[in-house]
Backbone as CSV, one residue per row, in Angstrom:
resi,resn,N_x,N_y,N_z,CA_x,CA_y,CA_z,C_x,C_y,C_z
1,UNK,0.842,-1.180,0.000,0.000,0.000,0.000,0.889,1.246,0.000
2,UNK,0.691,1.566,-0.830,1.238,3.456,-0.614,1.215,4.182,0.159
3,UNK,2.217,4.581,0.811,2.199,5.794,1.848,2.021,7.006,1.991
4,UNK,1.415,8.067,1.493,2.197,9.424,0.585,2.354,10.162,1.377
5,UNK,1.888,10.058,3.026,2.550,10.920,4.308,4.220,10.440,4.191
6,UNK,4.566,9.002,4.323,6.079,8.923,3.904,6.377,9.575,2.594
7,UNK,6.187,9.346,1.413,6.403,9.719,0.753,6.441,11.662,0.377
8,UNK,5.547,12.138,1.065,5.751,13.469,1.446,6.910,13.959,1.636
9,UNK,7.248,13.038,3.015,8.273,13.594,4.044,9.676,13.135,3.439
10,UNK,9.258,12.453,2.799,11.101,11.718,2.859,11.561,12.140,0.780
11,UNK,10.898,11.926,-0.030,10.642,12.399,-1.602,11.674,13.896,-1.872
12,UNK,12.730,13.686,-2.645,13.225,14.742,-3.081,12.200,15.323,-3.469
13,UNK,12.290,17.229,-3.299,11.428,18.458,-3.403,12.108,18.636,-4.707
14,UNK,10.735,19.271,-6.071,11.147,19.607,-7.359,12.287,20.834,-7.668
15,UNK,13.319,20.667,-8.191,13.699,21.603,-8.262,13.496,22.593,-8.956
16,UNK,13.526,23.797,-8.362,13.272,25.286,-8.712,14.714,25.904,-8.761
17,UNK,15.184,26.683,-9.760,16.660,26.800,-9.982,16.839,27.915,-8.841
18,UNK,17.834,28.073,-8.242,18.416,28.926,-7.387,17.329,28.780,-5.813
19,UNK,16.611,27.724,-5.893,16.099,27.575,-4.581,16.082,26.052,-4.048
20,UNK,15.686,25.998,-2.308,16.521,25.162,-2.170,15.064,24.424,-0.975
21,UNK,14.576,23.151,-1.233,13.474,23.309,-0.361,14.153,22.499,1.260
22,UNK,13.656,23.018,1.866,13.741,22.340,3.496,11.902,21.248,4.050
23,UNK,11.590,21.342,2.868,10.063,20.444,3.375,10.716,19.339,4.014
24,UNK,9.549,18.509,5.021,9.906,17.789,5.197,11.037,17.320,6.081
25,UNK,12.290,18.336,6.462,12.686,18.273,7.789,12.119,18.795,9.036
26,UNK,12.721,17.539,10.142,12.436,18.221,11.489,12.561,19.753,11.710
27,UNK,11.814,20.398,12.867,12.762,22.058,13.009,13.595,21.971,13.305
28,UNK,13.963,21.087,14.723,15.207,21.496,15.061,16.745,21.486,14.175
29,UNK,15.883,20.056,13.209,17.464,20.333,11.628,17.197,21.081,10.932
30,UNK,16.219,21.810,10.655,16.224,23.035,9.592,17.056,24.434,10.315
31,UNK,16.603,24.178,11.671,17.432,25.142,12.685,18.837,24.858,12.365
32,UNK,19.523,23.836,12.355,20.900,23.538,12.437,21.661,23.762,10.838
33,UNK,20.961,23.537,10.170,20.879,23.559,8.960,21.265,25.088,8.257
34,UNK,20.099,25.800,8.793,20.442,27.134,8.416,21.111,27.973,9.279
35,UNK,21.430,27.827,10.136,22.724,28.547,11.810,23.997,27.822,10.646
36,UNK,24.206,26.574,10.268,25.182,26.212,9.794,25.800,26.854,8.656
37,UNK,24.688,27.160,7.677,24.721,27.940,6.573,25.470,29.167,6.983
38,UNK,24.432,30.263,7.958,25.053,31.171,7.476,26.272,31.528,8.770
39,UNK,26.794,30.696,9.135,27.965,30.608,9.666,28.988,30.333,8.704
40,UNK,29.075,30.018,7.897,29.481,29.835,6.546,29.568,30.766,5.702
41,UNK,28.540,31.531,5.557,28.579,32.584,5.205,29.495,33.641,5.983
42,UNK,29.388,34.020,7.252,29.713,34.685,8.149,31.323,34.575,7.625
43,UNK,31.646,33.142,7.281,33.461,33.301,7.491,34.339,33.407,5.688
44,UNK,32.656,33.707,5.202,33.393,33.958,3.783,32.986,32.769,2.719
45,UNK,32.596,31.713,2.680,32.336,30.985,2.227,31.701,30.929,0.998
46,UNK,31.453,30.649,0.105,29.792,30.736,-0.565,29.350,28.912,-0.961
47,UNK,28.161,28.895,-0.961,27.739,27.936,-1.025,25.914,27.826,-1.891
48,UNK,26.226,26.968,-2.782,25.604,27.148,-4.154,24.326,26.523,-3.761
49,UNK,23.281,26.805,-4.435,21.778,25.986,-4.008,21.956,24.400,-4.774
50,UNK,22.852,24.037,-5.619,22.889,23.012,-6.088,23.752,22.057,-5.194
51,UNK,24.687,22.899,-3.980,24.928,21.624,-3.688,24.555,21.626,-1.755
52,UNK,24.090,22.223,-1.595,22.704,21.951,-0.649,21.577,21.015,-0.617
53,UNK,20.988,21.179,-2.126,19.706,20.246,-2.591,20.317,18.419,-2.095
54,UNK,21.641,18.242,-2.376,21.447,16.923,-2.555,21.336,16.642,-1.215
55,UNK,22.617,17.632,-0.115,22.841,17.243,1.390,21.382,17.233,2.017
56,UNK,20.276,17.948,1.651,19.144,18.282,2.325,18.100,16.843,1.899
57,UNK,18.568,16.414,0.697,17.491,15.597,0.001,18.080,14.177,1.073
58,UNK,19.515,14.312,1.108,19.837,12.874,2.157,19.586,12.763,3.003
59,UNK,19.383,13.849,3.675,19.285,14.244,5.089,17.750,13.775,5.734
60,UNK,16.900,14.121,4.024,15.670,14.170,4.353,15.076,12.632,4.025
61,UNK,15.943,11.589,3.253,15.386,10.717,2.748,15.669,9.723,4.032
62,UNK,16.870,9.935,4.614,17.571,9.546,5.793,16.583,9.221,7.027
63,UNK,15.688,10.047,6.934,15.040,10.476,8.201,15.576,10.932,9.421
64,UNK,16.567,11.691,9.380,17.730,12.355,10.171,16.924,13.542,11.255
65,UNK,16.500,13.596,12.088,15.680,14.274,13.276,16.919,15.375,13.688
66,UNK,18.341,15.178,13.702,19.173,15.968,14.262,20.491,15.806,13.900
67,UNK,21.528,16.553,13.443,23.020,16.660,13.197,23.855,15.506,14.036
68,UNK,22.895,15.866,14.855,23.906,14.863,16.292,24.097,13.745,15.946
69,UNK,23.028,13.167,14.909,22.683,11.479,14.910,24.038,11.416,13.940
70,UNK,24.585,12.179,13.083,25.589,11.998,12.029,26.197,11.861,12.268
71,UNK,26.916,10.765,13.463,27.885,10.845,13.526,29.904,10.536,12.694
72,UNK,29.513,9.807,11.546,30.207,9.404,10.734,29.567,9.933,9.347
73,UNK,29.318,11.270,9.188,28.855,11.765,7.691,29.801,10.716,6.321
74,UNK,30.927,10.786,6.542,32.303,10.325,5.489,31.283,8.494,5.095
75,UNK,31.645,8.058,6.459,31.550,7.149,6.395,30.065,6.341,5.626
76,UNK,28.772,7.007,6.364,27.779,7.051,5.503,27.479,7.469,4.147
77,UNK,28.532,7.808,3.407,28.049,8.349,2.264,27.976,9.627,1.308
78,UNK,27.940,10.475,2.729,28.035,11.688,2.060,29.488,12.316,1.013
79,UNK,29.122,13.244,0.389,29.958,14.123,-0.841,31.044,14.668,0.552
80,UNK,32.200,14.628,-0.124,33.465,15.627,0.424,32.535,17.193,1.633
81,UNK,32.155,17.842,0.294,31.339,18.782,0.745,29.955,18.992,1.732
82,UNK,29.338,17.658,1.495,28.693,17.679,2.159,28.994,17.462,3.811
83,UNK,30.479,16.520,3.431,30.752,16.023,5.320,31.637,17.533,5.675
84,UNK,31.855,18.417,5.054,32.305,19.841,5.098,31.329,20.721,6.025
85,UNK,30.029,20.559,5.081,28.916,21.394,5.697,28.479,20.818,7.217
86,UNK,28.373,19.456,7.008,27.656,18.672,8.324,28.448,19.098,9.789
87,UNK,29.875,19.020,9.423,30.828,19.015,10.443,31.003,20.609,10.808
88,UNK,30.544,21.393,9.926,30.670,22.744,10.474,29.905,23.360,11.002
89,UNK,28.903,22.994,10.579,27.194,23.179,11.535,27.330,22.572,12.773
90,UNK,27.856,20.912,12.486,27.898,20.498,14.070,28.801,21.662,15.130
91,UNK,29.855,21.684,14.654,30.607,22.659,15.569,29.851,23.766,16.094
92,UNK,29.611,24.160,14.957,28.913,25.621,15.290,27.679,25.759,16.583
93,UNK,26.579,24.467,16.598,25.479,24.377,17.096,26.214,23.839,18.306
94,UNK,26.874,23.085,18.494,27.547,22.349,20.048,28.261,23.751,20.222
95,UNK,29.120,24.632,20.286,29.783,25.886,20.693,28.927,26.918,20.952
């Protein structure tokens, strides 16, 4: 039987060019998520909506409730960049 509340929640969001959707995550990771971002920003960084979409789409297919649970980003899978972003948000949100 079909789910489409799972499928809601967990379903890569269509892409729209230069935007980036957060449906479908918990708050408290959309919180961590975007504190992470623009801490990133803050130190100079830039960071493209294309490569957000995928970290957000794993994050979200994952069913990932919180940063904390990541504890081995590398190891699970993620892009160079993505275990970049994960690990700098973590810092940021534990400090």
């Amino acid at each position: 039987m079909f789910d489409e509340a799972r499928w809601r929640r967990t379903d890569k969001a269509i892409c729209i060019t230069r935007e980036v959707s957060l449906r479908g995550l918990p708050d408290r990771l959309v919180a961590e998520v975007l504190y992470g971002l623009w801490a990133r920003i803050q130190q100079g960084y830039k960071t493209r909506p294309e490569c957000l979409r995928p970290l957000y789409d794993r994050l979200r297919a994952r069913r990932t409730r919180t940063l904390e649970t990541v504890t081995d980003p590398a190891g699970a899978g993620f892009s160079r960049e993505q275990v970049m972003m994960i690990r700098a948000a973590r810092r940021r949100s534990a400090g």
